[in-house]
ZAMARGU-4260 file (C-alpha; in steps of 0.2 Angstrom, whole numbers, plus 5000, padded with zeros to 4 digits):
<rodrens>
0) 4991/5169/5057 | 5010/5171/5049 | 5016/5176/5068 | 5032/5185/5057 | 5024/5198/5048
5) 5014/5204/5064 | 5029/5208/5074 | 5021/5207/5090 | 5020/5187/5088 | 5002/5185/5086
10) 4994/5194/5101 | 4980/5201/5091 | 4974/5182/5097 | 4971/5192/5112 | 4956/5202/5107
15) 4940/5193/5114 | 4930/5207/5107 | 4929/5221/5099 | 4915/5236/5105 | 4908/5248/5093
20) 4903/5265/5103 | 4887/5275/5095 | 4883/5289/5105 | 4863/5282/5100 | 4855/5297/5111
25) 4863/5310/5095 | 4847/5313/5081 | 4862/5311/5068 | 4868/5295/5055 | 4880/5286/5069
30) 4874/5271/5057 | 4876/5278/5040 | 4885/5262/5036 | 4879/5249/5048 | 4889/5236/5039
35) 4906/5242/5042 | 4914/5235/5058 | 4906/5219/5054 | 4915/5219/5038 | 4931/5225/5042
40) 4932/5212/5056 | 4925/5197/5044 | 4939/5202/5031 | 4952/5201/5046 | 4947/5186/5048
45) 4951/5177/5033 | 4967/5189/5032 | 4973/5183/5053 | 4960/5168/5056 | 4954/5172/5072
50) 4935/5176/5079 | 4931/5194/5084 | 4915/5201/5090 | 4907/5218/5091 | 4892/5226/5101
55) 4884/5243/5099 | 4882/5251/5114 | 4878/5269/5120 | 4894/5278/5130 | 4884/5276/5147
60) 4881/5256/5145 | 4900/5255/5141 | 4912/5243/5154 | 4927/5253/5158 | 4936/5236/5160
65) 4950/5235/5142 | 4947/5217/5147 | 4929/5218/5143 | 4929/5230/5126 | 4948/5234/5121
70) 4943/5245/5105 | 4929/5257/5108 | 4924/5264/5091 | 4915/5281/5088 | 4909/5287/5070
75) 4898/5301/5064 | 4893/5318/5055 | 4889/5334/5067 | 4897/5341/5080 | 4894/5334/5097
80) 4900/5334/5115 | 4902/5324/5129 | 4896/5327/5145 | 4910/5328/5161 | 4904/5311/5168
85) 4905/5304/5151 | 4925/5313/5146 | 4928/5304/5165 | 4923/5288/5160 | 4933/5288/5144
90) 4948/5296/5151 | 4951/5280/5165 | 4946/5268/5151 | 4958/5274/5138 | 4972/5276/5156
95) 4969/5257/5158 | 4973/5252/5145 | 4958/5252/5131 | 4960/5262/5114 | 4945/5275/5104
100) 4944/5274/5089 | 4935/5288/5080 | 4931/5290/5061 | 4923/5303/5052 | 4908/5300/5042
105) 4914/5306/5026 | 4928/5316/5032 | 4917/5327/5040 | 4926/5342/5047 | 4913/5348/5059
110) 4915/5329/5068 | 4932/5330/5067 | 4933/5348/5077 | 4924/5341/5089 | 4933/5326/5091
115) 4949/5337/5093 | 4940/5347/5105 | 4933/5333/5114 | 4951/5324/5118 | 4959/5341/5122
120) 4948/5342/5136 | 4949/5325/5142 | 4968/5325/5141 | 4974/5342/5143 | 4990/5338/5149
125) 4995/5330/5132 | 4991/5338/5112 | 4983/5332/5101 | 4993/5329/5085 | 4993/5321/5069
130) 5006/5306/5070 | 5020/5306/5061 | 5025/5292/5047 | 5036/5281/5059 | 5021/5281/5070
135) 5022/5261/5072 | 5001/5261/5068 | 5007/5262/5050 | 5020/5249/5051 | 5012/5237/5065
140) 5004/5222/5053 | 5005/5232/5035 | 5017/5246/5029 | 5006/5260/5024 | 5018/5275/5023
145) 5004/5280/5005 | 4985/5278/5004 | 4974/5281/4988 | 4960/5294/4993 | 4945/5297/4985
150) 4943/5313/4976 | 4931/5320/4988 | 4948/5320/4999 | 4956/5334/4988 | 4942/5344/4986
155) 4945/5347/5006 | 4960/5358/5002 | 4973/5344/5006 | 4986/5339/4996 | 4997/5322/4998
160) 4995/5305/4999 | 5001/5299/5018 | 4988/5294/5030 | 4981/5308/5040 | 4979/5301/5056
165) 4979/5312/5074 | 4980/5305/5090 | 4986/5307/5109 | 4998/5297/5115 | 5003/5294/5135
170) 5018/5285/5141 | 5023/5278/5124 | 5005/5273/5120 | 4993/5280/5109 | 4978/5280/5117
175) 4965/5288/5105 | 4967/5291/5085 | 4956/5301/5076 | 4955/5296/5058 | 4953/5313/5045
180) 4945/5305/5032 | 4933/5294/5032 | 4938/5274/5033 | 4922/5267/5036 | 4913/5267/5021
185) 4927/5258/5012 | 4924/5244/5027 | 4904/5243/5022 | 4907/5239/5004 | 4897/5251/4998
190) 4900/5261/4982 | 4913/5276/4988 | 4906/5292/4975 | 4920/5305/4969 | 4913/5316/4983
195) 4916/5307/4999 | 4932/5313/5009 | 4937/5295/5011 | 4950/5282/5009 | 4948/5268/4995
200) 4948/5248/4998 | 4965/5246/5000 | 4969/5257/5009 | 4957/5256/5023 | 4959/5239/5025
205) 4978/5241/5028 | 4974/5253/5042 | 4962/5246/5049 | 4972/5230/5050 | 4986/5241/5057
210) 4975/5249/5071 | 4967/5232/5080 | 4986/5228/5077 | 4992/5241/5086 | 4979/5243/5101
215) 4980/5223/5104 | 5000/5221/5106 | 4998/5238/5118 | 4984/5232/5127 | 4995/5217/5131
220) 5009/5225/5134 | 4999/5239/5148 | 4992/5224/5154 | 5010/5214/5157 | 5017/5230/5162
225) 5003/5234/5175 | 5011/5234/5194 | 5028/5230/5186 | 5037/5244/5190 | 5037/5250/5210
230) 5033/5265/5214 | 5044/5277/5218 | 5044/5291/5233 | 5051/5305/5225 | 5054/5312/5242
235) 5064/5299/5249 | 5080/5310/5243 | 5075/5328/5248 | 5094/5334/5247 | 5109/5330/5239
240) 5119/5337/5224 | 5110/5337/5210 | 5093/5344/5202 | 5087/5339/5185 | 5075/5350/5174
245) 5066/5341/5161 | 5062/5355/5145 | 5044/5358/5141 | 5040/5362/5123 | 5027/5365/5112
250) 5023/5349/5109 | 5023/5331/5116 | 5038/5334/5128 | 5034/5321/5141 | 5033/5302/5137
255) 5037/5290/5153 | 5039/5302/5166 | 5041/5291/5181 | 5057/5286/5171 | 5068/5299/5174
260) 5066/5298/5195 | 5070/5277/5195 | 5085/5282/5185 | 5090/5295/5199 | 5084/5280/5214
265) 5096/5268/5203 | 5109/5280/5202 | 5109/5283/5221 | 5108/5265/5226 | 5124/5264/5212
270) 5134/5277/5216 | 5132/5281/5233 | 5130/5300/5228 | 5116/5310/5234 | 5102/5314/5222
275) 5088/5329/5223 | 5073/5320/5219 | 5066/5338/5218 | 5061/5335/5196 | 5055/5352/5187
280) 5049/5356/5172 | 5053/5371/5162 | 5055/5378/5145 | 5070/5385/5139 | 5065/5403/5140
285) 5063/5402/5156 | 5078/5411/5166 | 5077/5397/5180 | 5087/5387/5170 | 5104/5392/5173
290) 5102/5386/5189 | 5098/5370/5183 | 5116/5360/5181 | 5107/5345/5169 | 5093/5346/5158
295) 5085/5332/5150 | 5074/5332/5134 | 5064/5321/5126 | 5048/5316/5113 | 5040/5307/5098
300) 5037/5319/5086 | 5043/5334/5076 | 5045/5351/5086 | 5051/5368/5083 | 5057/5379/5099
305) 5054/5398/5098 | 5070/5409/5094 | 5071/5415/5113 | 5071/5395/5118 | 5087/5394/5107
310) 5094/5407/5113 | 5095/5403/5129 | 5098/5385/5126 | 5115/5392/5119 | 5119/5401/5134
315) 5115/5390/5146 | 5128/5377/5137 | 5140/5389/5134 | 5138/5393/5152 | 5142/5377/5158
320) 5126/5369/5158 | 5122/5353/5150 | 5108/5344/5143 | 5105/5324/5139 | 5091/5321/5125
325) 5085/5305/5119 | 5074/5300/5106 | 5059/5291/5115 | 5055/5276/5107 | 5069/5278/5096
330) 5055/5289/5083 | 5063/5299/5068 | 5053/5313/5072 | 5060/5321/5086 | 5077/5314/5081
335) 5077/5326/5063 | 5071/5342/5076 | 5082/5338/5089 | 5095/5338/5077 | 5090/5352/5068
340) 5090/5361/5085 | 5110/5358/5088 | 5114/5362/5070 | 5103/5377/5072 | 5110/5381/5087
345) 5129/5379/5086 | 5130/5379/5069 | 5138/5359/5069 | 5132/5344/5068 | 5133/5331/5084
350) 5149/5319/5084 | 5148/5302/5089 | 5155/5298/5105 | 5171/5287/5105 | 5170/5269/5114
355) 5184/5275/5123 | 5178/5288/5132 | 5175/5290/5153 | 5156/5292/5146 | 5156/5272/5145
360) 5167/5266/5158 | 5156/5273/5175 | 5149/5267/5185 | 5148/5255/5173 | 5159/5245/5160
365) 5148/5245/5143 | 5155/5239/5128 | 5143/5233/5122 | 5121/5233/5127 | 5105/5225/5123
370) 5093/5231/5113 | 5072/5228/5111 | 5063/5215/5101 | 5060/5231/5086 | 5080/5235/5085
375) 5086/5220/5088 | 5075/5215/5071 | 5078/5230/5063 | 5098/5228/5066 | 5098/5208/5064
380) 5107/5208/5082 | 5101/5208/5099 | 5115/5219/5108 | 5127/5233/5100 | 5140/5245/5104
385) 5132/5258/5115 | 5129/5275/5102 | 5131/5292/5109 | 5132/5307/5101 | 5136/5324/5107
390) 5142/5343/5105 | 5158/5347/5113 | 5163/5363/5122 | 5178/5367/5132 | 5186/5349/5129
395) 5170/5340/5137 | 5154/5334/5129 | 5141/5349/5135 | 5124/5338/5125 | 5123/5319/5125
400) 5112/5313/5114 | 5105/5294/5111 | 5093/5291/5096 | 5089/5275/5102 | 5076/5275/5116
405) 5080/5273/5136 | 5065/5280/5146 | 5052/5264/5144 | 5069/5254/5150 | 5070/5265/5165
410) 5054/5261/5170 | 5056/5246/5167 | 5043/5242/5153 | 5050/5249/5134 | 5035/5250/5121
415) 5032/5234/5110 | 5037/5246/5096 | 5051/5255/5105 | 5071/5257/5094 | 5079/5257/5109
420) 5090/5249/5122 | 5083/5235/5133 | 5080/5239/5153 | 5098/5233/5158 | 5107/5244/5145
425) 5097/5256/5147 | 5099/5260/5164 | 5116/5257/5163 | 5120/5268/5151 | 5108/5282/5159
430) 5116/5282/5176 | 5136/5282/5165 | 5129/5297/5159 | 5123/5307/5175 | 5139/5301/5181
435) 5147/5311/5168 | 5137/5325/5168 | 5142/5329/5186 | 5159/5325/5185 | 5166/5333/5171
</rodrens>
């Protein structure tokens, strides 16, 4: 396998087996193309020369174990459900590690409703949303920012040529995807007519490459990361000076949020200062937050805030508050919305932050930090000068903002994917920054 091209240095190796799911109880085609796994996984094969194997299996005769069945794949026509015991079994097995797959049987929309439904209900704490083109499952083994569609996928209404893929993601992992058009009858081989809402050859190939890709290297990666981090007693400081408020939104707002209270421990243990382990979340319409004195933001994707969000996120600055945002992941699509927030917001773009500022010189000295295995490719050098950015107001910076990810570092585990700073610099230059906020 050329170890280069799939960034993650050949841990597709890793998958033993891979598990085809049919719900076989449903009186509907769950095998309308019976040949397409096989296929798929004999044409990766030839393309990555390693051995895979699949079994079909009903949801209840499933092993929860990742170890045991690390893709669990689900195709089909009609609507369905699940039954609670059957969303619980899923829900642990996807939490530990494993990955669903489901495809629409030539694009259909009533499986594809339910499939949404389904996952809101197994993961309510998290949307369901269709992933945007930096998404690393289009980039992880092929680049596949276009797709050639049969014609069948136009006649649904939709118009483009990017891969429509939704998914839900947890802690920097997408657990589930949910394919809108069809990708398994290009797998089977068979004839694809004009009227299937499908992907052509290609195409489907690519992204099914890209998704056992994707699910292997995260699969090792949860499996390294497993137990790594300690965890951390949230009540171990119950006083002290300062509260931070992370910002709910509509959309994907939390991403590794056990990060946020080792930075404050590691702060703590730095600095000597008190910290108020006492985390809220809140959205920015809520009048609570002004007496919030930090407020942290943070995400994958695109978002919009509605206009009584903005307006008191103005006030709140403009009252002295401040707010530190990262990018999580280093991902374009909440940098463009968090940007076009500030500019939307005050009416200016950020600034970058000068070397020379108190920001980067405590608690600690940082001229220059390390960066992940994906930056440091991407940049062609494995440290860099720490990049801030941020809005001034009243001769101090009132937003700090890093496009480049820190919360995996925090935690002490970044995504395989992740543009961002590895966990030294990372948590250096998060606790600088709480030292700034409450200081200045």
């Amino acid at each position: 396998m050329n170890a280069q091209k799939f960034s993650m240095t050949g841990l597709i190796c890793a998958l033993a087996g891979f598990s085809a799911v049919y719900c076989l109880a449903q009186s509907e085609r769950w095998n309308a193309t019976p040949n397409d796994i096989n296929n798929l996984l004999k044409s990766l094969q030839g393309l990555a020369d390693v051995n895979y194997t699949m079994n079909v299996k009903t949801i209840d005769e499933v092993n929860t174990d990742p170890e045991q069945n690390p893709i669990l794949y689900y195709s089909g026509h009609y609507n369905y459900s699940f039954s609670p015991a059957q969303r619980q079994k899923l829900r642990k097995y996807m939490l530990d590690g494993g990955m669903m797959v489901f495809n629409t049987g030539l694009g259909s929309a009533p499986f594809y409703r339910s499939t949404i439904r389904e996952l809101e209900t197994i993961f309510p704490e998290v949307p369901v949303q269709r992933l945007s083109s930096d998404h690393p499952i289009f980039s992880s083994y092929h680049n596949v920012d276009r797709v050639e569609y049969s014609p069948g996928v136009y006649k649904t209404g939709y118009r483009g040529n990017e891969p429509w893929i939704d998914g839900v993601t947890i802690n920097c992992r997408t657990v589930a995807i949910v394919s809108r058009f069809c990708l398994a009858v290009a797998w089977d081989g068979g004839e694809i007519l004009p009227e299937y809402a499908a992907y052509m050859p290609d195409s489907a190939q690519k992204l099914g490459m890209n998704i056992i890709a994707y699910a292997t290297a995260n699969r090792a990666w949860a499996k390294n990361s497993a137990g790594k981090m300690e965890f951390v007693d949230k009540e171990k400081f119950s006083t002290g000076k300062m509260a931070m408020v992370q910002v709910m939104y509509d959309g994907e707002w939390k991403t590794r949020d056990a990060g946020l209270s080792v930075l404050l421990q590691t702060f703590n243990a730095k600095t000597t200062i008190p910290v108020k382990f006492g985390l809220k979340e809140m959205k920015l319409s809520d009048p609570e937050i002004f007496n919030a004195p930090l407020l942290y933001m943070t995400g994958h994707e695109n978002f919009r805030l509605k206009k009584a969000e903005i307006d008191n996120f103005v006030k709140y600055i403009e009252n002295g508050g401040f707010m530190f945002a990262e990018a999580c992941c280093g991902r374009k699509g909440f940098d463009l919305s968090f940007r076009q927030l500030v500019r939307q917001a005050f009416r200016a773009p950020m600034v970058t932050i000068p070397l020379d500022s108190f920001i980067f010189a405590q608690p600690n000295q940082l001229a220059s930090i390390g960066v992940t295995p994906q930056l440091s490719a991407q940049l062609g050098q494995s440290s860099i000068r720490p990049l801030l950015e941020g809005v001034e107001v009243n001769g101090h910076y009132a937003i700090i903002y890093s496009k480049y990810g820190m919360a995996g570092g925090w935690e002490m585990s970044q995504s395989p994917f992740a543009l961002g700073y590895d966990e030294t610099g990372s948590m250096k230059l998060g606790q600088n920054i709480l030292m700034y906020a409450i200081t200045q």
